[in-house]
GUGU-457667 format. One record per residue: chain; residue in three letters; x, y, z of N, C-alpha, C in turn; residue number from 1. Coordinates in steps of 0.1 Angstrom, whole numbers. Example, Ala and Ser with C-alpha at 12.3 -4.5 7.8 and 13.67 -1.06 7.14 Angstrom:
BEGIN
@unit->A | code->ALA | n_c1->132 | n_c2->-57 | n_c3->78 | ca_c1->123 | ca_c2->-45 | ca_c3->78 | c_c1->132 | c_c2->-33 | c_c3->78 | pos->1
@unit->A | code->SER | n_c1->128 | n_c2->-22 | n_c3->71 | ca_c1->137 | ca_c2->-11 | ca_c3->71 | c_c1->129 | c_c2->0 | c_c3->79 | pos->2
//
This chain:
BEGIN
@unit->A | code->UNK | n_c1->841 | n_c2->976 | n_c3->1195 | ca_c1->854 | ca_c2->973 | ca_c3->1190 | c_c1->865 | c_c2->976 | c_c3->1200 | pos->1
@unit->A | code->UNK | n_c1->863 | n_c2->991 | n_c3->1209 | ca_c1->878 | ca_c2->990 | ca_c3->1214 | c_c1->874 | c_c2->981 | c_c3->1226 | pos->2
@unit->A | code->UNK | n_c1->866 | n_c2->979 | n_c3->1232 | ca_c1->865 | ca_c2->969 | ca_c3->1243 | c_c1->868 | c_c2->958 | c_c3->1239 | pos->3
@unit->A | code->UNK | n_c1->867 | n_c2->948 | n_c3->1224 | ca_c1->870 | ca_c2->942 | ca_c3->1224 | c_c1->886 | c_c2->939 | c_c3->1224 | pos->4
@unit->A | code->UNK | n_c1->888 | n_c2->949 | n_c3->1216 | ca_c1->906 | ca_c2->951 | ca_c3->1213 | c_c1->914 | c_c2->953 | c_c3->1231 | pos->5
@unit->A | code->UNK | n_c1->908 | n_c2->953 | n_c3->1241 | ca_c1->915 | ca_c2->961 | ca_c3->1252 | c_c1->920 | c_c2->975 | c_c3->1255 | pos->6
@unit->A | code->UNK | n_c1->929 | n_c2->974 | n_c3->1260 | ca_c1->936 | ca_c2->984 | ca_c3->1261 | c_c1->938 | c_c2->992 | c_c3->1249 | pos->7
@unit->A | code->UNK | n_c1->947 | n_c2->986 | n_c3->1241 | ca_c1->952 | ca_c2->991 | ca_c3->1224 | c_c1->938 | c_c2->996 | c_c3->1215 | pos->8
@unit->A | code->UNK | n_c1->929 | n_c2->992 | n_c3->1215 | ca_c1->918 | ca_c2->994 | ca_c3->1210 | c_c1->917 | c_c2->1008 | c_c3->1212 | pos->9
@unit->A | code->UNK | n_c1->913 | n_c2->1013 | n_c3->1226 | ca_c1->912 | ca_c2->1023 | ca_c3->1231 | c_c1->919 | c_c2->1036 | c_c3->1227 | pos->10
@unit->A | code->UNK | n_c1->932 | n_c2->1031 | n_c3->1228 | ca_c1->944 | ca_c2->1036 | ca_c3->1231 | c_c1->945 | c_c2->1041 | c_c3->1214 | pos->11
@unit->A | code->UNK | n_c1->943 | n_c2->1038 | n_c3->1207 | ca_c1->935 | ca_c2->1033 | ca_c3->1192 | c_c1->933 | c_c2->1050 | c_c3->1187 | pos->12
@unit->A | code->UNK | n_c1->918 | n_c2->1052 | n_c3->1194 | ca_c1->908 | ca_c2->1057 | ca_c3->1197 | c_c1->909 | c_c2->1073 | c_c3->1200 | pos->13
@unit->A | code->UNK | n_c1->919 | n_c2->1074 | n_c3->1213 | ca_c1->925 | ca_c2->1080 | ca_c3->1219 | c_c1->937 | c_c2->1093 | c_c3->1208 | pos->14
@unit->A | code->UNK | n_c1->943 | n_c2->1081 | n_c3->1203 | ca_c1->952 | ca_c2->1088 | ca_c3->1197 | c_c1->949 | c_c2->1097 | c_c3->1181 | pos->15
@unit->A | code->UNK | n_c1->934 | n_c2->1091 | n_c3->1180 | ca_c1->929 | ca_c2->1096 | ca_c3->1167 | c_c1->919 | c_c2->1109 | c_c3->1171 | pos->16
@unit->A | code->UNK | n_c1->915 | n_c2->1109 | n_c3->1182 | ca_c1->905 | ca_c2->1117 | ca_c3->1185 | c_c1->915 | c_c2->1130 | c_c3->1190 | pos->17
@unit->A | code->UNK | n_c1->929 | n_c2->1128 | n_c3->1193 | ca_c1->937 | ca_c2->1140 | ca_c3->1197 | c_c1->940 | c_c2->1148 | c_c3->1184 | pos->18
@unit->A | code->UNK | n_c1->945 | n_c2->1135 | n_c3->1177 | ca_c1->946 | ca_c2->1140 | ca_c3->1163 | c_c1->938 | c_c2->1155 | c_c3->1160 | pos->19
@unit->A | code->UNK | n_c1->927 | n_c2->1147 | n_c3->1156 | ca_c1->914 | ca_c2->1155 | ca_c3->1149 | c_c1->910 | c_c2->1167 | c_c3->1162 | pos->20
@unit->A | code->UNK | n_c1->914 | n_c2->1164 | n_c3->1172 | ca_c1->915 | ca_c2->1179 | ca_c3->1181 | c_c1->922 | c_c2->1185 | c_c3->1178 | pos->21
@unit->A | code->UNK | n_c1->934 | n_c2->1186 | n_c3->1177 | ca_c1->940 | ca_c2->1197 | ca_c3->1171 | c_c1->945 | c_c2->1203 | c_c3->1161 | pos->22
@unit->A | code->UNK | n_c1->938 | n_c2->1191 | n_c3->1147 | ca_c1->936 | ca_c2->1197 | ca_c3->1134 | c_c1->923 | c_c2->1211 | c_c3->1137 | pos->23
@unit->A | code->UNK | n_c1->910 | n_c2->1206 | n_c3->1144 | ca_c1->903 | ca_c2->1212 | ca_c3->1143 | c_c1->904 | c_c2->1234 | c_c3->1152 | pos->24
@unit->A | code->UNK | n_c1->917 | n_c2->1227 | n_c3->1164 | ca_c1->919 | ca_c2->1240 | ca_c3->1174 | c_c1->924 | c_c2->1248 | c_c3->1159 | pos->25
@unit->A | code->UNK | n_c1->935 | n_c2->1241 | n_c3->1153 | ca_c1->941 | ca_c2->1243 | ca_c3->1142 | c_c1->933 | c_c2->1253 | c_c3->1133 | pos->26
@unit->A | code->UNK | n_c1->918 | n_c2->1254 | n_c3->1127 | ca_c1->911 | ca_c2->1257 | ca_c3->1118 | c_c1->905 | c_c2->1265 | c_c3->1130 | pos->27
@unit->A | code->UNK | n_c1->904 | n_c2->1268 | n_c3->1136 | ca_c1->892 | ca_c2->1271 | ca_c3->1149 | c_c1->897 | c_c2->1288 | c_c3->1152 | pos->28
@unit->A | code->UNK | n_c1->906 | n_c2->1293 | n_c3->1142 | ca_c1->916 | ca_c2->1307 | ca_c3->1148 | c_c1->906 | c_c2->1315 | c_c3->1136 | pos->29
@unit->A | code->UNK | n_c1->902 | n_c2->1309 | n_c3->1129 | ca_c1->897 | ca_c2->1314 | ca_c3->1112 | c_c1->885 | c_c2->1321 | c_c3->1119 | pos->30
@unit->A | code->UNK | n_c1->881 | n_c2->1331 | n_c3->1106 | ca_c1->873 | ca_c2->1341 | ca_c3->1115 | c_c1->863 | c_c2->1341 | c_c3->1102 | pos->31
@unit->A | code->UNK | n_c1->867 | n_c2->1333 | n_c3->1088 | ca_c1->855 | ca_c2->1336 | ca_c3->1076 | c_c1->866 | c_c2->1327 | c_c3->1068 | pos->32
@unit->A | code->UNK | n_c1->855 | n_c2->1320 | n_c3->1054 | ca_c1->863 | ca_c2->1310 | ca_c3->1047 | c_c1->875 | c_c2->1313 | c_c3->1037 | pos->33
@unit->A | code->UNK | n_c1->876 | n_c2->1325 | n_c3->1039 | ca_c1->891 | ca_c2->1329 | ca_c3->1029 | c_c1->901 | c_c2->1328 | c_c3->1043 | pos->34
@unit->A | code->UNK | n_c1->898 | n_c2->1328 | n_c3->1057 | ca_c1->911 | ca_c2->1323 | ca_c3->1069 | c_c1->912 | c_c2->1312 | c_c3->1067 | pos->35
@unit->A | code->UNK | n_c1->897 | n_c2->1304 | n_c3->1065 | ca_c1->899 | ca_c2->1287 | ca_c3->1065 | c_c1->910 | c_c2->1282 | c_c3->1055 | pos->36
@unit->A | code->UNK | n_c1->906 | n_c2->1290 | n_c3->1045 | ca_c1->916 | ca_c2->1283 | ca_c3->1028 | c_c1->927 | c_c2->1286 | c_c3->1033 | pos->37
@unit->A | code->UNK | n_c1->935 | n_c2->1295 | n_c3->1038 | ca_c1->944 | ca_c2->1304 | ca_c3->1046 | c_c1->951 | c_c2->1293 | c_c3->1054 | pos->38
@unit->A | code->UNK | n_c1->946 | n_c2->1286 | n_c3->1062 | ca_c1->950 | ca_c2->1278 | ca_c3->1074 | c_c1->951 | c_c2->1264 | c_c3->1066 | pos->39
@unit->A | code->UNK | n_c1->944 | n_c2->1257 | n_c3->1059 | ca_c1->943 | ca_c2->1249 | ca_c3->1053 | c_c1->954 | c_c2->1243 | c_c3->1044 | pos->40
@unit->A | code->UNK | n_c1->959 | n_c2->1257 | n_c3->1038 | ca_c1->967 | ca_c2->1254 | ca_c3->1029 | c_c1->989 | c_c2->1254 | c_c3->1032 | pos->41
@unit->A | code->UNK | n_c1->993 | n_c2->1243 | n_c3->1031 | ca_c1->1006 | ca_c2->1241 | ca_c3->1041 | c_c1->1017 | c_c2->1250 | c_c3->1040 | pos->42
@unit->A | code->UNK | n_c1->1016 | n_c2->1259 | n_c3->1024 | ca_c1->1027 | ca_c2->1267 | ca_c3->1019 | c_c1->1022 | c_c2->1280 | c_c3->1030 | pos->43
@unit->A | code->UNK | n_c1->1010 | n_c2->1282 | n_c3->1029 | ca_c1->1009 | ca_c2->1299 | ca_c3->1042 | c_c1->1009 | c_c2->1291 | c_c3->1051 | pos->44
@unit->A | code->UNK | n_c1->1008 | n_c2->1282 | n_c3->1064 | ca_c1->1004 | ca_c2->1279 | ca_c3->1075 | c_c1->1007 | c_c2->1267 | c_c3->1074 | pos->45
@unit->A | code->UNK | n_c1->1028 | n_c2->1258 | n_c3->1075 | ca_c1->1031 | ca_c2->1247 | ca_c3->1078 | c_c1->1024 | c_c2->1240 | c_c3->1088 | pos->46
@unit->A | code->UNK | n_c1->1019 | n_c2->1244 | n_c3->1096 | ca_c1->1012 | ca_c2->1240 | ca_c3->1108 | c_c1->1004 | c_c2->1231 | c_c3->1107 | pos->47
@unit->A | code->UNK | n_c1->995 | n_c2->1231 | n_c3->1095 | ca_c1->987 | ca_c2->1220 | ca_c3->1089 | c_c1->990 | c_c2->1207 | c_c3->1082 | pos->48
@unit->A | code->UNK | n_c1->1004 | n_c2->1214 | n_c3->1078 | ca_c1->1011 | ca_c2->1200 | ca_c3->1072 | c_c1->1014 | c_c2->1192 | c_c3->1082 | pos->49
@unit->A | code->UNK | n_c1->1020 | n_c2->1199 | n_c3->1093 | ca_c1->1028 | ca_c2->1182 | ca_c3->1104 | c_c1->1017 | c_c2->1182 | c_c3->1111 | pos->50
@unit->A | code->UNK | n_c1->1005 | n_c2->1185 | n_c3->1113 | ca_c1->995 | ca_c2->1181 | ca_c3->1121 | c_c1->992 | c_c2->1169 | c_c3->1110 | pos->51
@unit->A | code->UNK | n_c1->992 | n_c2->1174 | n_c3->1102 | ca_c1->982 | ca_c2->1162 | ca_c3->1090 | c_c1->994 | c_c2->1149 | c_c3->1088 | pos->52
@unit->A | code->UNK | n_c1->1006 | n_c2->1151 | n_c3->1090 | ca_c1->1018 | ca_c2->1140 | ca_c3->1085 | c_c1->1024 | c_c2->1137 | c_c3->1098 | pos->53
@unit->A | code->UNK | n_c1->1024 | n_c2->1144 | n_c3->1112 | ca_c1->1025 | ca_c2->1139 | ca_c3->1127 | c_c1->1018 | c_c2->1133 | c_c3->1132 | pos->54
@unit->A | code->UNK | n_c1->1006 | n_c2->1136 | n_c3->1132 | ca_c1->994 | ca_c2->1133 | ca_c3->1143 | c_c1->983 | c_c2->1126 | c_c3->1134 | pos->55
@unit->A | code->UNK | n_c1->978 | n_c2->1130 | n_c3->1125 | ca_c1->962 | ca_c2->1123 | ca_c3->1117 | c_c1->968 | c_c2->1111 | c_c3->1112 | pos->56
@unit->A | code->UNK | n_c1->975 | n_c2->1114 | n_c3->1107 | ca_c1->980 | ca_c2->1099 | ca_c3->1093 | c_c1->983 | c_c2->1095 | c_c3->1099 | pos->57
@unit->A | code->UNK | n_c1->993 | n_c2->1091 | n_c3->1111 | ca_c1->1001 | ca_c2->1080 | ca_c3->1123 | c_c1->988 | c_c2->1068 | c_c3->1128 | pos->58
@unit->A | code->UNK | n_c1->979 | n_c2->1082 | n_c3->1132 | ca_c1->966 | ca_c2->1076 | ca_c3->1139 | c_c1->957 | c_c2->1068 | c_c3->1129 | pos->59
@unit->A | code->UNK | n_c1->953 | n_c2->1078 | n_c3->1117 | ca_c1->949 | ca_c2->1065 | ca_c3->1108 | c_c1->953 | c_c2->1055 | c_c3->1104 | pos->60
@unit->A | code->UNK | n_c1->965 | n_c2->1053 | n_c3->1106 | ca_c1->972 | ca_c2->1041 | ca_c3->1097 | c_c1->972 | c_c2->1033 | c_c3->1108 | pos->61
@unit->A | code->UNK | n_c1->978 | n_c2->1034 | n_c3->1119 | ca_c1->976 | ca_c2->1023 | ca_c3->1130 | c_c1->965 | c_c2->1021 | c_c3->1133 | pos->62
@unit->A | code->UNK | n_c1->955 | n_c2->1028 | n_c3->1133 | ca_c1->938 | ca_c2->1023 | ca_c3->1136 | c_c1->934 | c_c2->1013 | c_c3->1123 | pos->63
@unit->A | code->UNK | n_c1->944 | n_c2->1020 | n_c3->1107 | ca_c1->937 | ca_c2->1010 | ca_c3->1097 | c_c1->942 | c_c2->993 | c_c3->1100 | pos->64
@unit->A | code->UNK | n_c1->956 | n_c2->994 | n_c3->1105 | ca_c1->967 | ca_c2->984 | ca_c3->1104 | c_c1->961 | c_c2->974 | c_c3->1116 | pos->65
@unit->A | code->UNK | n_c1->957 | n_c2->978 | n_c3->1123 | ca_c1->954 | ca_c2->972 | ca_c3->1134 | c_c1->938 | c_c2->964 | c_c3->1131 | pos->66
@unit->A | code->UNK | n_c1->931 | n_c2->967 | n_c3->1125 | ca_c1->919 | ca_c2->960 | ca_c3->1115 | c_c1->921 | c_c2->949 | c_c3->1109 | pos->67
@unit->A | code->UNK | n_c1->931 | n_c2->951 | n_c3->1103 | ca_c1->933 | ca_c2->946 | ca_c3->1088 | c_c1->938 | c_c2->928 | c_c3->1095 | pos->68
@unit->A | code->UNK | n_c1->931 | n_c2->921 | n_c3->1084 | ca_c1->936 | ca_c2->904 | ca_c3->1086 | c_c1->951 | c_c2->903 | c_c3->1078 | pos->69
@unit->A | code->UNK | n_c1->955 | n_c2->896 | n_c3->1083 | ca_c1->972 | ca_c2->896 | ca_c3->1078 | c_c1->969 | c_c2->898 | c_c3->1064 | pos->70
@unit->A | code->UNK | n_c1->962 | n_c2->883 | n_c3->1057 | ca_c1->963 | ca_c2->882 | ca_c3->1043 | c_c1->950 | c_c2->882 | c_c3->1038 | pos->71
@unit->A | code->UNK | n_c1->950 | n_c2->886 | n_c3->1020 | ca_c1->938 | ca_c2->890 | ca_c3->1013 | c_c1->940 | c_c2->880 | c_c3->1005 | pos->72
@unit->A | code->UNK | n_c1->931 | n_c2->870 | n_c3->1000 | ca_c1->929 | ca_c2->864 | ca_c3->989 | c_c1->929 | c_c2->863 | c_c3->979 | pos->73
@unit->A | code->UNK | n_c1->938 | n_c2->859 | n_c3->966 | ca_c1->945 | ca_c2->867 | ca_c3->955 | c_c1->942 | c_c2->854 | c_c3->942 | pos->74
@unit->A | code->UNK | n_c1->935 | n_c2->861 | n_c3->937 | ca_c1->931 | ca_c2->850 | ca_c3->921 | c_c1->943 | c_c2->844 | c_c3->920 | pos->75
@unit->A | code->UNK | n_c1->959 | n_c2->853 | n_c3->917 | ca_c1->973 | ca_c2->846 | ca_c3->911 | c_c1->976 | c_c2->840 | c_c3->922 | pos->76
@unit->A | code->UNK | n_c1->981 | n_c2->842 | n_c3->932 | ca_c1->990 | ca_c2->838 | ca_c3->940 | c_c1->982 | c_c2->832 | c_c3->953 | pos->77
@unit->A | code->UNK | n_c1->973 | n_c2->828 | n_c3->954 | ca_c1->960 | ca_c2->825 | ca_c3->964 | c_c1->962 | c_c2->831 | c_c3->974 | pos->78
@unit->A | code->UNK | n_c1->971 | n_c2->840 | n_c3->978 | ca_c1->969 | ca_c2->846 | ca_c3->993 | c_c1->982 | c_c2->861 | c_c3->991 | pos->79
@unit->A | code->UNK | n_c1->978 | n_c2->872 | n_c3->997 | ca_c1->991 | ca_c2->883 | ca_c3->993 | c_c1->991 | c_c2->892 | c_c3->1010 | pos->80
@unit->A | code->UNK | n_c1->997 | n_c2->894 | n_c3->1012 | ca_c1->1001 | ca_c2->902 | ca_c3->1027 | c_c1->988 | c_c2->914 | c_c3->1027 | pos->81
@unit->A | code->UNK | n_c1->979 | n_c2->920 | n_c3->1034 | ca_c1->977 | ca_c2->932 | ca_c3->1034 | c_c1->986 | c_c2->941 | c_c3->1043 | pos->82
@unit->A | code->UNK | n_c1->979 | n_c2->955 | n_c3->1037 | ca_c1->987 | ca_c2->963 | ca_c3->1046 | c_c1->977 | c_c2->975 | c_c3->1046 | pos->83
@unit->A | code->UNK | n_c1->978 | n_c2->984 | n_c3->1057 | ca_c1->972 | ca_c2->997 | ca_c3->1053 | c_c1->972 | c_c2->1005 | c_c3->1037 | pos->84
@unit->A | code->UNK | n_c1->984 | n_c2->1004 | n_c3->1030 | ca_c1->985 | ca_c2->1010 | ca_c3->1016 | c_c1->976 | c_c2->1006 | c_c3->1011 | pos->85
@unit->A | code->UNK | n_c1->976 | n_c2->989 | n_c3->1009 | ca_c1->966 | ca_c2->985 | ca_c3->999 | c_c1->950 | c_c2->987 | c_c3->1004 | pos->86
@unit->A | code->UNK | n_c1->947 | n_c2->993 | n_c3->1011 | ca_c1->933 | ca_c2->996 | ca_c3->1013 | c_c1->936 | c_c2->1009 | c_c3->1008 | pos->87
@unit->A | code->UNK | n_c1->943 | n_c2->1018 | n_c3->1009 | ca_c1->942 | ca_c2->1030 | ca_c3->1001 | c_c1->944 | c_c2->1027 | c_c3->988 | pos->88
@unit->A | code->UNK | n_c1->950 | n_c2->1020 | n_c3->981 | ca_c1->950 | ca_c2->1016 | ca_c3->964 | c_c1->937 | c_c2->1010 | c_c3->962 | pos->89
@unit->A | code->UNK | n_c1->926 | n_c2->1002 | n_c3->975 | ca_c1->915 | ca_c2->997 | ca_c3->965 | c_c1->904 | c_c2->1008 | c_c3->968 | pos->90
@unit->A | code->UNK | n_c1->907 | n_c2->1020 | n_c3->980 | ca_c1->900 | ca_c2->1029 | ca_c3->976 | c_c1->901 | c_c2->1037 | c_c3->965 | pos->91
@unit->A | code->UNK | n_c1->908 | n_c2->1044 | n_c3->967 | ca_c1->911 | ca_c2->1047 | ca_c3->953 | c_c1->908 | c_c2->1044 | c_c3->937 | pos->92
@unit->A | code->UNK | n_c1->911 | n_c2->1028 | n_c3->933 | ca_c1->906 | ca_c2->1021 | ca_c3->924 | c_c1->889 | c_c2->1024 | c_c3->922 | pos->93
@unit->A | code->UNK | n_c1->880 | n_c2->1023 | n_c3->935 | ca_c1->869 | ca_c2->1021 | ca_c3->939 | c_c1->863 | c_c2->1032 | c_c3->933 | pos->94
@unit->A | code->UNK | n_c1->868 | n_c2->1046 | n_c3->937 | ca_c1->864 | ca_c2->1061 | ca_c3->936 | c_c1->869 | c_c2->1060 | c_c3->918 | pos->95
@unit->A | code->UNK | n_c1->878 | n_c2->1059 | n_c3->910 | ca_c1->881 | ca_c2->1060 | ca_c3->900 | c_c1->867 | c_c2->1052 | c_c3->888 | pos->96
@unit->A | code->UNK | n_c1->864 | n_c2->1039 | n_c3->895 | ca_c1->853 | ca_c2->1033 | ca_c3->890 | c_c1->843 | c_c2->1042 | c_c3->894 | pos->97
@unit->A | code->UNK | n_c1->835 | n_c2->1044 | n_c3->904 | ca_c1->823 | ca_c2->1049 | ca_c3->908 | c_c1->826 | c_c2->1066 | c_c3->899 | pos->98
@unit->A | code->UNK | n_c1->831 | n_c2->1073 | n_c3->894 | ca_c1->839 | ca_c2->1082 | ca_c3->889 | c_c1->832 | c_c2->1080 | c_c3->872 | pos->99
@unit->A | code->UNK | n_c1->833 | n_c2->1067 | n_c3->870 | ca_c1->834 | ca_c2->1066 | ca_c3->852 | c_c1->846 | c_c2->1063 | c_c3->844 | pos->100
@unit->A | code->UNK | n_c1->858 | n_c2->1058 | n_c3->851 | ca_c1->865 | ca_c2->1057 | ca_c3->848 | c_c1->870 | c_c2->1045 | c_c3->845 | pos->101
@unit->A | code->UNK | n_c1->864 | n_c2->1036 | n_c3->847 | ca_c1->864 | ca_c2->1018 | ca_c3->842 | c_c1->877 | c_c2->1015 | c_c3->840 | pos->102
@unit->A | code->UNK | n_c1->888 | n_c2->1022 | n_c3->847 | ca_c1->900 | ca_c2->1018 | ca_c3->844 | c_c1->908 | c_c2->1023 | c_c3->833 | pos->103
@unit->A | code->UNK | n_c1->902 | n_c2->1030 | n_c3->827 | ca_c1->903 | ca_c2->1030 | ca_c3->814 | c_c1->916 | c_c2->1043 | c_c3->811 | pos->104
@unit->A | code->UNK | n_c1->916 | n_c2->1052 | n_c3->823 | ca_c1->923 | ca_c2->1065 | ca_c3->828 | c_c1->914 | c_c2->1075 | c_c3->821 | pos->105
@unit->A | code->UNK | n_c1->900 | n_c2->1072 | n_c3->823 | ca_c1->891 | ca_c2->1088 | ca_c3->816 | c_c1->887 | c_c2->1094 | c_c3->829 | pos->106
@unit->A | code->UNK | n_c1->886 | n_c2->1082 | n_c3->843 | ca_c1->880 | ca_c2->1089 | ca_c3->855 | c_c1->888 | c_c2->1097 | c_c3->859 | pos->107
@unit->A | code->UNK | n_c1->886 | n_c2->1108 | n_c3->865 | ca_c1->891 | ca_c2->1122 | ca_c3->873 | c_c1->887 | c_c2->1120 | c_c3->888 | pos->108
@unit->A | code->UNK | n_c1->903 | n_c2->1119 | n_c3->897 | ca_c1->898 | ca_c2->1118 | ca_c3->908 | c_c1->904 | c_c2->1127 | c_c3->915 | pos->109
@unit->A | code->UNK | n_c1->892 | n_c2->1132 | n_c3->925 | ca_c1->888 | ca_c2->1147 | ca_c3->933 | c_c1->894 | c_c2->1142 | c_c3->944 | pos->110
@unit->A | code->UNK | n_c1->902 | n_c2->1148 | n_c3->949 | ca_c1->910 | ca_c2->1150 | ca_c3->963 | c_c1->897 | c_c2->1156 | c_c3->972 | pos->111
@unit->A | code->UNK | n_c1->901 | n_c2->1143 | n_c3->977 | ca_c1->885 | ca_c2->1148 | ca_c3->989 | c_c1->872 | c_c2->1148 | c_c3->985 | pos->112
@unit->A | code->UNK | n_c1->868 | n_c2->1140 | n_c3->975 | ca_c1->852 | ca_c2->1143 | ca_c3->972 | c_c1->845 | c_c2->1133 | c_c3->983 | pos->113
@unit->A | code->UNK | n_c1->849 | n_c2->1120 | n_c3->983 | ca_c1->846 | ca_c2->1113 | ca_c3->993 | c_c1->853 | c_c2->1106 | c_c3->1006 | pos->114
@unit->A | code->UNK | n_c1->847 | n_c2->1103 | n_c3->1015 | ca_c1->855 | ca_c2->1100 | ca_c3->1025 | c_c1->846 | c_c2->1086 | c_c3->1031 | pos->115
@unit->A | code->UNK | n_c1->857 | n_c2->1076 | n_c3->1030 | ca_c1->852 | ca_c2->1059 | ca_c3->1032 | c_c1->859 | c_c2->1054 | c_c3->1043 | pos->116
@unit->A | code->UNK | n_c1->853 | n_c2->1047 | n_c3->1053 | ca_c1->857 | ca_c2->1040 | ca_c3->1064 | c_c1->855 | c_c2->1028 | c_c3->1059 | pos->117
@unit->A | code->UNK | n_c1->868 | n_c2->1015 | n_c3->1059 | ca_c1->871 | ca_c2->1003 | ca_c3->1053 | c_c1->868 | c_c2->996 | c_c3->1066 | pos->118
//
């Protein structure tokens, strides 16, 4: 994929793998799992927050955006813009069904139980 993308592809790649470097330097100071929750959590240790809302999400979102075909195919309206968001709303939707929740609002969805590459 990034060879085919070029440069950008790469560059893609690059900027996601810094990311996740220094979330991980980030968690890497912990010395047993009550540091980890410690480090993890953004109210003791801001540090995790703008790594996670500077660096990770930027990188995800342009790696998702940059996938994505303009438009998705729409029973009402025969064609609707995508975007990065809406792949997180049909994950989401996805995990709420696989869940038990048929839409119905009985499913309960776990922050973090799964993790899906679109």
């Amino acid at each position: 994929w990034a060879e085919a993308r070029g440069g950008q592809g790469e560059a893609l790649l690059i900027a996601l793998s810094a990311a996740v470097d220094k979330i991980i330097a980030h968690f890497s100071a912990a010395r047993n799992l009550v540091q980890k929750a410690q480090l993890g959590d953004s109210r003791l240790s801001p540090d995790v927050g703008y790594l996670l809302l500077h660096t990770l999400c930027p990188a995800l979102y342009a790696l998702v955006e940059d996938g994505l075909k303009p438009f998705q195919k729409d029973v009402i309206t025969g064609q609707r813009k995508n975007s990065p968001w809406s792949v997180v709303e049909a994950s989401v939707k996805t995990d709420r069904l696989a869940l038990g929740g048929g839409g119905g609002g009985k499913g309960v969805l776990h922050p973090f139980s799964t993790v899906r590459v679109l």
